[in-house]
BAMI-83769 format. One record per atom (N, C-alpha, C): atom name; x, y, z; residue number from 1; residue in one letter. Coordinates in steps of 0.1 Angstrom, whole numbers, plus 5000, padded with zeros to 4 digits. Layout:
- a_c1_c2_c3_k_r
- CA_X_Y_Z_NUM_A;
...
This chain:
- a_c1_c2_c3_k_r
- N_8668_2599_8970_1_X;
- CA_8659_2595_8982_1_X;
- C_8655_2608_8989_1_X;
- N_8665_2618_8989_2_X;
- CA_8660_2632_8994_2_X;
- C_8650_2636_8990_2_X;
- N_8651_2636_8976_3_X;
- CA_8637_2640_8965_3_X;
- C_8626_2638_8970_3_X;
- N_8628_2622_8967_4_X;
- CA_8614_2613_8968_4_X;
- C_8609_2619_8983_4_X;
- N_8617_2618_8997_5_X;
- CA_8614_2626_9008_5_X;
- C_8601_2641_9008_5_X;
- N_8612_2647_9005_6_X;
- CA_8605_2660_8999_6_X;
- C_8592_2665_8990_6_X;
- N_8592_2649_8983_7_X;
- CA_8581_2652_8970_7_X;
- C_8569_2646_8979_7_X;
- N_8569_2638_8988_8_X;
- CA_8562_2631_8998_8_X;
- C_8560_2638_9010_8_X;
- N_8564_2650_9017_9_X;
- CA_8568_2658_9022_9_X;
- C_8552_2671_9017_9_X;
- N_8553_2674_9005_10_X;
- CA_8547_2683_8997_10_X;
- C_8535_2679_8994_10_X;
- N_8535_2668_8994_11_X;
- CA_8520_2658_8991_11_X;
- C_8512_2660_9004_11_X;
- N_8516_2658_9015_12_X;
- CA_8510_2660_9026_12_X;
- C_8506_2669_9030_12_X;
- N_8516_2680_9030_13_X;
- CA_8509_2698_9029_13_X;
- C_8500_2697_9017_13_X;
- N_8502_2694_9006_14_X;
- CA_8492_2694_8994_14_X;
- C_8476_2691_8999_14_X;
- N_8479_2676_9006_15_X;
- CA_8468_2667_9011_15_X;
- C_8460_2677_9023_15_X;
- N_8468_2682_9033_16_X;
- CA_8466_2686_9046_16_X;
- C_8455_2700_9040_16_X;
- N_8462_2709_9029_17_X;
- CA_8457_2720_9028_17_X;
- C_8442_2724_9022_17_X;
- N_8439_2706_9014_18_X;
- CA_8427_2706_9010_18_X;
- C_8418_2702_9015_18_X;
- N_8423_2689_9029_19_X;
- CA_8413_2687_9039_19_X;
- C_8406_2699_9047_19_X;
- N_8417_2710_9052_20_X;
- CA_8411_2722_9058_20_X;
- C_8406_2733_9050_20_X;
- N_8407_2728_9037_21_X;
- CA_8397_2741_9027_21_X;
- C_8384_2734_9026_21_X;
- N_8385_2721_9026_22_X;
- CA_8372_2711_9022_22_X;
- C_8363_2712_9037_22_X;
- N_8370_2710_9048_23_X;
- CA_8359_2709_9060_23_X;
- C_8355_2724_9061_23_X;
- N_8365_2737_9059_24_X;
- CA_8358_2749_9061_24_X;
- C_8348_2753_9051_24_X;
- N_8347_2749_9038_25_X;
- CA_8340_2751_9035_25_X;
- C_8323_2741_9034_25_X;
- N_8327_2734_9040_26_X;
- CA_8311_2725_9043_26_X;
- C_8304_2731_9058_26_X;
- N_8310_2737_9066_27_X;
- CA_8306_2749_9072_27_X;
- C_8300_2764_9070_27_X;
- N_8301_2762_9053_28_X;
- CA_8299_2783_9047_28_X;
- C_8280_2777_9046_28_X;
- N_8272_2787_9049_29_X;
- CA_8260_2788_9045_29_X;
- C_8260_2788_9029_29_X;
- N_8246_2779_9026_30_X;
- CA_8247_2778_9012_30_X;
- C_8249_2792_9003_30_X;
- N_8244_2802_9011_31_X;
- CA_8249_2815_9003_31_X;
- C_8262_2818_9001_31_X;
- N_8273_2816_9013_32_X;
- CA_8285_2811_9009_32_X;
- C_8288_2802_9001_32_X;
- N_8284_2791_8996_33_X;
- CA_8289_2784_8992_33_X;
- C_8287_2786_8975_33_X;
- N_8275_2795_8973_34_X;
- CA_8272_2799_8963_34_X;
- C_8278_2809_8954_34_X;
- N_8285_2816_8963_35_X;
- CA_8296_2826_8964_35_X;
- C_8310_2825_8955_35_X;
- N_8312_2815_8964_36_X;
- CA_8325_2807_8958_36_X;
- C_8322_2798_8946_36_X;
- N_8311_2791_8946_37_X;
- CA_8311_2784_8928_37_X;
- C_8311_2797_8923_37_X;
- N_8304_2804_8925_38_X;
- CA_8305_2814_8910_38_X;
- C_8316_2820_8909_38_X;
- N_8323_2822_8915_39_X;
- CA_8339_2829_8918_39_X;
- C_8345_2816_8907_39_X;
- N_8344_2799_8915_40_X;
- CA_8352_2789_8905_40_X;
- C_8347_2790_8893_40_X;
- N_8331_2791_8889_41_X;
- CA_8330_2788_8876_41_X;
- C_8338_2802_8865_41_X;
- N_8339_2815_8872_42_X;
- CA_8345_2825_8866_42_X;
- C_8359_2824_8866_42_X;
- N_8364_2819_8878_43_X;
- CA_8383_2821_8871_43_X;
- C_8388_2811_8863_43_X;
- N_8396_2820_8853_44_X;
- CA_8403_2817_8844_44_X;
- C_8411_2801_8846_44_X;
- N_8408_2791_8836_45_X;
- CA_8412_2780_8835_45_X;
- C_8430_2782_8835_45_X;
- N_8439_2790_8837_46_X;
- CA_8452_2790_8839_46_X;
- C_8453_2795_8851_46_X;
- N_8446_2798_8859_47_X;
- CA_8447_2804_8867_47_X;
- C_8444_2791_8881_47_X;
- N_8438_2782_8877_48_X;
- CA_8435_2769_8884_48_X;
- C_8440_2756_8886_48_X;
- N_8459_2756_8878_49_X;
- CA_8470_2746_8875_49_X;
- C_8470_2740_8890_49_X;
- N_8472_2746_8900_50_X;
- CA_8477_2745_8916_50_X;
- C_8460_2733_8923_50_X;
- N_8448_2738_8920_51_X;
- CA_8439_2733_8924_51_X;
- C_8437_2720_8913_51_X;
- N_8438_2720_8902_52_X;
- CA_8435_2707_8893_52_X;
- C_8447_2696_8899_52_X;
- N_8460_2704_8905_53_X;
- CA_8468_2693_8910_53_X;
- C_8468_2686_8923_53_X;
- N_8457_2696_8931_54_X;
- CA_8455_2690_8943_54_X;
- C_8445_2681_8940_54_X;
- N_8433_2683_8932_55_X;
- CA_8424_2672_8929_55_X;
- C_8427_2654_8926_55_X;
- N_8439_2660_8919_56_X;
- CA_8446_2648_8907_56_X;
- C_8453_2637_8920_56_X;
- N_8457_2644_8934_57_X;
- CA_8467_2636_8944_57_X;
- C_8457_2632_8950_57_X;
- N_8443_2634_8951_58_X;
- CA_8430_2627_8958_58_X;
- C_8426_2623_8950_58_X;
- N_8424_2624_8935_59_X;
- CA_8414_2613_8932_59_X;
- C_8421_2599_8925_59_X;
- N_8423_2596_8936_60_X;
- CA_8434_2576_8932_60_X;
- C_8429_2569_8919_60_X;
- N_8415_2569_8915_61_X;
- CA_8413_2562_8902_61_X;
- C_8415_2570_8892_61_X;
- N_8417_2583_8885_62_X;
- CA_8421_2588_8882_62_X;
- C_8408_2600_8874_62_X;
- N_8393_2588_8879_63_X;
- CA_8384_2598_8872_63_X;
- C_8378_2608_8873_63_X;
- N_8383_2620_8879_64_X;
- CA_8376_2632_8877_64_X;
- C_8369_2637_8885_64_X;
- N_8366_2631_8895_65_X;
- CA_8355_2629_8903_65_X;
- C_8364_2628_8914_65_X;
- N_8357_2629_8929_66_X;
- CA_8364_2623_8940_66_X;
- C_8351_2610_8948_66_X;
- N_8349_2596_8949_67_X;
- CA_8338_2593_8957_67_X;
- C_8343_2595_8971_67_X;
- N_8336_2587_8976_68_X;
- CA_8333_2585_8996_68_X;
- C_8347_2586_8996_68_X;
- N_8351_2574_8992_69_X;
- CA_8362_2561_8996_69_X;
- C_8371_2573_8992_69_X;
- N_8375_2580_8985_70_X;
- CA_8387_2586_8981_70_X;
- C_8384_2599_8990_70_X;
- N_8376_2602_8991_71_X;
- CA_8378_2616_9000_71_X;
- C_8379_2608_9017_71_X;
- N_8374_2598_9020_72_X;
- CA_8377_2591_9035_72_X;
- C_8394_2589_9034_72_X;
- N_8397_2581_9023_73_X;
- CA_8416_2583_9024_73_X;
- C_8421_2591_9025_73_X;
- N_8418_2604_9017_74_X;
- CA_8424_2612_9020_74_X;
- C_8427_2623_9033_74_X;
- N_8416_2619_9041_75_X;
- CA_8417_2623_9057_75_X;
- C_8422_2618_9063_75_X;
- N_8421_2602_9055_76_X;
- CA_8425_2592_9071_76_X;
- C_8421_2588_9081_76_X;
- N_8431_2587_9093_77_X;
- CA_8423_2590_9105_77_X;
- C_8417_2603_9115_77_X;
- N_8423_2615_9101_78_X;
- CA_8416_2626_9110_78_X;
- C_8403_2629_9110_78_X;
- N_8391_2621_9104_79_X;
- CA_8379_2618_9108_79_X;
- C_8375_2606_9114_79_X;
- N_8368_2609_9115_80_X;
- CA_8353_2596_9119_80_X;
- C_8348_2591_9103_80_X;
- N_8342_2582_9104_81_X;
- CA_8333_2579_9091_81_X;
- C_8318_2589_9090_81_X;
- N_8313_2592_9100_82_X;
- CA_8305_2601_9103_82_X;
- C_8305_2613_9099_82_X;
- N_8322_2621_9106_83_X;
- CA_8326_2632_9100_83_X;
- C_8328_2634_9083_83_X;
- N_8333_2622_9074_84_X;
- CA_8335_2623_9062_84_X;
- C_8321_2621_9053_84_X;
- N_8314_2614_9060_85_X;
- CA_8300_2614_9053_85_X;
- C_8294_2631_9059_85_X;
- N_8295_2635_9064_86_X;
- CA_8288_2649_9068_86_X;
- C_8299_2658_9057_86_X;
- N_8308_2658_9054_87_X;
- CA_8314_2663_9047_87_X;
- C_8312_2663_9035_87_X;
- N_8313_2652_9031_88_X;
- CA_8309_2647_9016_88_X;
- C_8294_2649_9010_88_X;
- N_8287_2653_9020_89_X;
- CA_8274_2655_9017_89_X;
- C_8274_2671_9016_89_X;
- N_8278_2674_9019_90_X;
- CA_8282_2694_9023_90_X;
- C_8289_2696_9006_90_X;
- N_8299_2692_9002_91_X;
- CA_8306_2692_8991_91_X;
- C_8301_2686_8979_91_X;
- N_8291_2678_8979_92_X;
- CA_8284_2665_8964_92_X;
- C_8270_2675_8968_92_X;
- N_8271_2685_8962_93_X;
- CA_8262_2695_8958_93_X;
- C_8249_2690_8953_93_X;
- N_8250_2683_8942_94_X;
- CA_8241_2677_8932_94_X;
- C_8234_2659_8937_94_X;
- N_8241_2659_8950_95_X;
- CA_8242_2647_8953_95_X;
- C_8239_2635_8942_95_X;
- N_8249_2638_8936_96_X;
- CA_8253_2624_8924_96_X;
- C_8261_2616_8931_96_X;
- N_8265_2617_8942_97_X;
- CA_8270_2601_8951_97_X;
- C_8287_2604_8945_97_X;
- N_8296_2615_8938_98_X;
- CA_8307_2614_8939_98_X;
- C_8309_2634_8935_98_X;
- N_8321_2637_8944_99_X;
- CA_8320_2651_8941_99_X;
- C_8329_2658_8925_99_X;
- N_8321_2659_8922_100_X;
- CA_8324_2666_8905_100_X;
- C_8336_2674_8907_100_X;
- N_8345_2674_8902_101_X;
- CA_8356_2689_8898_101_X;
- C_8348_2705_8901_101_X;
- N_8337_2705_8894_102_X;
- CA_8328_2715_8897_102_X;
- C_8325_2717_8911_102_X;
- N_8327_2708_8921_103_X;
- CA_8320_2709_8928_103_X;
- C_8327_2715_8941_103_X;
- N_8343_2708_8937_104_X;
- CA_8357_2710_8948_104_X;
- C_8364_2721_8942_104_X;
- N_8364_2728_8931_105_X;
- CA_8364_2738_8929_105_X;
- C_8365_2752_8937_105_X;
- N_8349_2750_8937_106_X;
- CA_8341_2763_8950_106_X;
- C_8353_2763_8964_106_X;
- N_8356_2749_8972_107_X;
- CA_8361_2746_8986_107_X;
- C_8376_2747_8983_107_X;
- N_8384_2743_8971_108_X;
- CA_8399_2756_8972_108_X;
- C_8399_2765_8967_108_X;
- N_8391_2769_8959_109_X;
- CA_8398_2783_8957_109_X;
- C_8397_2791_8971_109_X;
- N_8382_2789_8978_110_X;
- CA_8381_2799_8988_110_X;
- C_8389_2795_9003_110_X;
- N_8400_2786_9000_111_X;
- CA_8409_2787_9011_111_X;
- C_8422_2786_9003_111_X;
- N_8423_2789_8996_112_X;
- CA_8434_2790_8984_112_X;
- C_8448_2798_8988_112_X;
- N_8439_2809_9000_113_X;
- CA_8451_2820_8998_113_X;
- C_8452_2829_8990_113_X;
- N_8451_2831_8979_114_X;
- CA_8455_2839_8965_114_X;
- C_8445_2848_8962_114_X;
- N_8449_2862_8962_115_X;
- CA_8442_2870_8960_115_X;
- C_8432_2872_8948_115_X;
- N_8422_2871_8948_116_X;
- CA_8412_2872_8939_116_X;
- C_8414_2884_8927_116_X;
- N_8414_2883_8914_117_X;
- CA_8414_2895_8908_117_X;
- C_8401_2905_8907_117_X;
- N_8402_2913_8904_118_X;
- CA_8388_2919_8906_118_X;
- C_8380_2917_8890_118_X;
- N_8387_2912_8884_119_X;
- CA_8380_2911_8868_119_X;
- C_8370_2896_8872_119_X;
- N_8375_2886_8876_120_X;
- CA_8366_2874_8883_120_X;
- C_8360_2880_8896_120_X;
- N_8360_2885_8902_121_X;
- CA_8348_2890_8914_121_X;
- C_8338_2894_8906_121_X;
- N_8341_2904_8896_122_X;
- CA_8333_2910_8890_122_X;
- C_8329_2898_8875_122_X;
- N_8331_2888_8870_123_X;
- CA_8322_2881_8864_123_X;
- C_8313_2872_8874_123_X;
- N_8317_2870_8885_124_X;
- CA_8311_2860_8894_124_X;
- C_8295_2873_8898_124_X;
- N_8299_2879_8903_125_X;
- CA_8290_2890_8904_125_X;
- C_8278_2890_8894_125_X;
- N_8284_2891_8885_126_X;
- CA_8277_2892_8870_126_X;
- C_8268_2883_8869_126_X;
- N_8274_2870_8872_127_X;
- CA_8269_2856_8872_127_X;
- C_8255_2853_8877_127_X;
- N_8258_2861_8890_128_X;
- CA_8247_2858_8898_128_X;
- C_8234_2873_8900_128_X;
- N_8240_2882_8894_129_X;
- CA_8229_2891_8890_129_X;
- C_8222_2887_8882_129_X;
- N_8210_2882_8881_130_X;
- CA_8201_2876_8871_130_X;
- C_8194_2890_8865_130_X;
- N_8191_2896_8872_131_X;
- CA_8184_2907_8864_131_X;
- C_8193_2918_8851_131_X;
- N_8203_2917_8858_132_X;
- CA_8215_2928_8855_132_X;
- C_8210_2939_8854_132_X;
- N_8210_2939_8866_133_X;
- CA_8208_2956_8876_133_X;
- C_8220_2960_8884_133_X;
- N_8229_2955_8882_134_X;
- CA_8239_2961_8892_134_X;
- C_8235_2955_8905_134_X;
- N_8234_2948_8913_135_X;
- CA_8225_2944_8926_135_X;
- C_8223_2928_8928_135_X;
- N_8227_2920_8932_136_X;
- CA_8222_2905_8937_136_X;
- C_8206_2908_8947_136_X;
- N_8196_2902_8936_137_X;
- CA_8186_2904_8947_137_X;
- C_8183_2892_8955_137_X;
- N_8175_2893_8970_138_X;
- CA_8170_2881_8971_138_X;
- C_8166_2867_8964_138_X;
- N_8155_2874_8957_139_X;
- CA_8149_2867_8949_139_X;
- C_8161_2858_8935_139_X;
- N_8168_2869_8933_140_X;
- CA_8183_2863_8923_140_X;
- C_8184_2844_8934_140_X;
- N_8194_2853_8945_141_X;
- CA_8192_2837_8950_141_X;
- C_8186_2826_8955_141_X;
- N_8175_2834_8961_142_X;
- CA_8167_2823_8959_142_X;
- C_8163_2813_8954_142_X;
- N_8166_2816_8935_143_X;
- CA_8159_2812_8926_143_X;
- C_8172_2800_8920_143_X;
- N_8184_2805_8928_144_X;
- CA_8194_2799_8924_144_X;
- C_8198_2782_8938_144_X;
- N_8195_2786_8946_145_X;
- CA_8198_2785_8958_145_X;
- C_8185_2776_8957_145_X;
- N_8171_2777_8952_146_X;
- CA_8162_2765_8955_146_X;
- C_8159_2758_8968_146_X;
- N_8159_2744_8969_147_X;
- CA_8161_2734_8980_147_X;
- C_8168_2739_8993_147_X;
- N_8179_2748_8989_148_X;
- CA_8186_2748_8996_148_X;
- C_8183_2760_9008_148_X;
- N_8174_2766_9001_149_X;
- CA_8171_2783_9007_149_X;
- C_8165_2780_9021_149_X;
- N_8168_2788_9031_150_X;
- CA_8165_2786_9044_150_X;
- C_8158_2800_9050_150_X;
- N_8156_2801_9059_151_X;
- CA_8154_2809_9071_151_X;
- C_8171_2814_9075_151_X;
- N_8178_2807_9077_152_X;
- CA_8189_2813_9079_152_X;
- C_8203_2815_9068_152_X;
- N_8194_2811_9055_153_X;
- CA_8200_2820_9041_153_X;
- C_8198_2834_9045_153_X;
- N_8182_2837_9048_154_X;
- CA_8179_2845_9040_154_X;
- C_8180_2859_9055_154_X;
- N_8185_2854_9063_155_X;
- CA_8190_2864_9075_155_X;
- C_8206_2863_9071_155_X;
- N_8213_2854_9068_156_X;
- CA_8223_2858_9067_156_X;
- C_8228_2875_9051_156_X;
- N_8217_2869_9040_157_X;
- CA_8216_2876_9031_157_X;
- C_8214_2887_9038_157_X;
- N_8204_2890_9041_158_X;
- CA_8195_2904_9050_158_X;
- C_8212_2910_9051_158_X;
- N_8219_2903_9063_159_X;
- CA_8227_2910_9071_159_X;
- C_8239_2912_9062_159_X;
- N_8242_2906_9054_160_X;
- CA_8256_2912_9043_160_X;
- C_8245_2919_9034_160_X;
- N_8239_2923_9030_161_X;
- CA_8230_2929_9021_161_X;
- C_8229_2948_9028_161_X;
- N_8227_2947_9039_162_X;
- CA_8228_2959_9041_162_X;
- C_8210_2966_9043_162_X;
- N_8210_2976_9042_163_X;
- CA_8196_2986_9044_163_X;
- C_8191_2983_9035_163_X;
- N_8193_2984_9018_164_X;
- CA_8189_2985_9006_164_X;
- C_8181_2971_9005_164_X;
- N_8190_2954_9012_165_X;
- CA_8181_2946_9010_165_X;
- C_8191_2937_9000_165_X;
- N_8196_2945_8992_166_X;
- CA_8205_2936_8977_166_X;
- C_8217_2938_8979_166_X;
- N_8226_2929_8974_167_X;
- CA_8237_2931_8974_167_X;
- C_8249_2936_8963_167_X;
- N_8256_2946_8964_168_X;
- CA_8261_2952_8954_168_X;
- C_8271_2947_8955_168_X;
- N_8284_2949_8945_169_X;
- CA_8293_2948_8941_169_X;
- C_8304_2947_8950_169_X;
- N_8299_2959_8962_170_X;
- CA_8310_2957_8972_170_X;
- C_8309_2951_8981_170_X;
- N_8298_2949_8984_171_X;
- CA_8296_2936_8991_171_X;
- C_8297_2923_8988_171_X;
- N_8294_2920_8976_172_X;
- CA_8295_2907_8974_172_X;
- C_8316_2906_8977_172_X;
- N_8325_2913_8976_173_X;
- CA_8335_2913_8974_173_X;
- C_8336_2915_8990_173_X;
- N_8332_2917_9001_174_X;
- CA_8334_2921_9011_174_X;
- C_8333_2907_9018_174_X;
- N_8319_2903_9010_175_X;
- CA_8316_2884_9016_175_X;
- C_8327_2876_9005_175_X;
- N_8334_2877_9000_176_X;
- CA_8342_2867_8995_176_X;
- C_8355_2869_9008_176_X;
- N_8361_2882_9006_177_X;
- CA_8373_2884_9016_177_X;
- C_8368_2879_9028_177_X;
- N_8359_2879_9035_178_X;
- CA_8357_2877_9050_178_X;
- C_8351_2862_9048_178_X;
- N_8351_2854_9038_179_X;
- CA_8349_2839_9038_179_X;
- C_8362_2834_9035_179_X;
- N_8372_2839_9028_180_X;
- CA_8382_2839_9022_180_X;
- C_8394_2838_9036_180_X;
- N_8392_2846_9043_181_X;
- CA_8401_2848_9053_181_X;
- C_8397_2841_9068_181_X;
- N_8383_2835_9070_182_X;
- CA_8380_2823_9077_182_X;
- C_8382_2812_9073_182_X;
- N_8388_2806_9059_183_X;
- CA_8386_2798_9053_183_X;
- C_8407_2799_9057_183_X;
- N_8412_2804_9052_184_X;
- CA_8427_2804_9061_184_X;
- C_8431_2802_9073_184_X;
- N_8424_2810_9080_185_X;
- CA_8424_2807_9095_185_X;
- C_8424_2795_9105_185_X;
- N_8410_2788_9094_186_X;
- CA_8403_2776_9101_186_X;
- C_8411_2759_9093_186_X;
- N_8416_2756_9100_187_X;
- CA_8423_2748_9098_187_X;
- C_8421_2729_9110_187_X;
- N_8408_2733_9115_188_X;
- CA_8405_2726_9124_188_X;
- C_8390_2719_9118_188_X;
- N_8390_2705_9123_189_X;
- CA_8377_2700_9119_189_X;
- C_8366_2704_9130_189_X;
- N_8355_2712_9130_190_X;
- CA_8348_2713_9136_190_X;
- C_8331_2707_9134_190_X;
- N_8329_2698_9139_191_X;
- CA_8316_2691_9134_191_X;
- C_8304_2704_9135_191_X;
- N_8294_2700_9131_192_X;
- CA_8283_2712_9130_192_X;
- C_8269_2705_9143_192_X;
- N_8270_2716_9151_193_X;
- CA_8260_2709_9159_193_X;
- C_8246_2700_9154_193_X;
């Protein structure tokens, strides 16, 4: 009975830790958010046992996917229905009406905690240099980023980008740590004005 305690105990930190990776990251500007898929689609499939198991304790039917209904349980009552539809809309990227593995991915690793290797910074990097110039240009994400591209993408870009305009290597690793380490911090639901 201790066990079972404890194992129940673990599930709720489990539960707890992905609600506050999942709301901070429906907060990151899509350039953040674009950030971190390419960081998930680059690390190493052994390296992602801890997140496939947080997925597996939220998704109750067991398919692969998370819908509404299974990401609203898993909050509970620390949303609104309002709040979890604004959420779930932030995270169902593709808006296919349920959020893909691919999709929850991006929102733990970047509250994960765990130090990023530099061999995945640097394919994620890679990933999204379309030219392969050494350099993320605007136009790289733009082209990536679509629908989603704003006025306040592309000032946020500006401003991690630096004088040059593009973003290098060190920066892109400068914007993972400094999403990485708001993404720990923030552990509170804050709705978006």
């Amino acid at each position: 009975e201790e066990a079972e305690r404890a194992a129940r105990g673990a599930g709720r930190q489990s539960a707890a830790k992905v609600r506050s990776c999942m709301t901070t990251f429906s907060h990151l500007t899509p350039l953040e958010r674009l950030a971190w898929d390419a960081v998930a689609f680059c690390t190493p499939p052994a390296a992602l046992h801890s997140i496939r198991t947080r997925i597996a304790q939220l998704d109750a039917d067991g398919s692969g996917s998370l819908s509404r209904a299974e990401l609203a349980a898993a909050f509970g009552e620390a949303l609104s229905a309002a709040q979890v539809d604004t959420l779930f809309a932030a995270i169902d990227l593709d808006s296919s009406g349920v959020i893909e593995y691919s999709e929850i991915v991006g929102p733990l690793l970047s509250g994960a905690g765990a130090e990023l290797d530099s061999a995945t910074v640097a394919a994620a990097f890679e990933a999204l240099d379309a030219r392969e110039s050494g350099k993320i240009s605007i136009g790289d994400v733009m082209s990536l980023l679509g629908s989603s591209w704003s006025d306040d993408v592309a000032a946020k870009f500006k401003f991690v980008a630096g004088e040059d305009g593009e973003l290098d290597l060190a920066e892109f690793e400068q914007l993972l740590a400094t999403l990485g380490e708001v993404s720990r911090r923030n552990s509170v639901w804050t709705p978006r004005p």
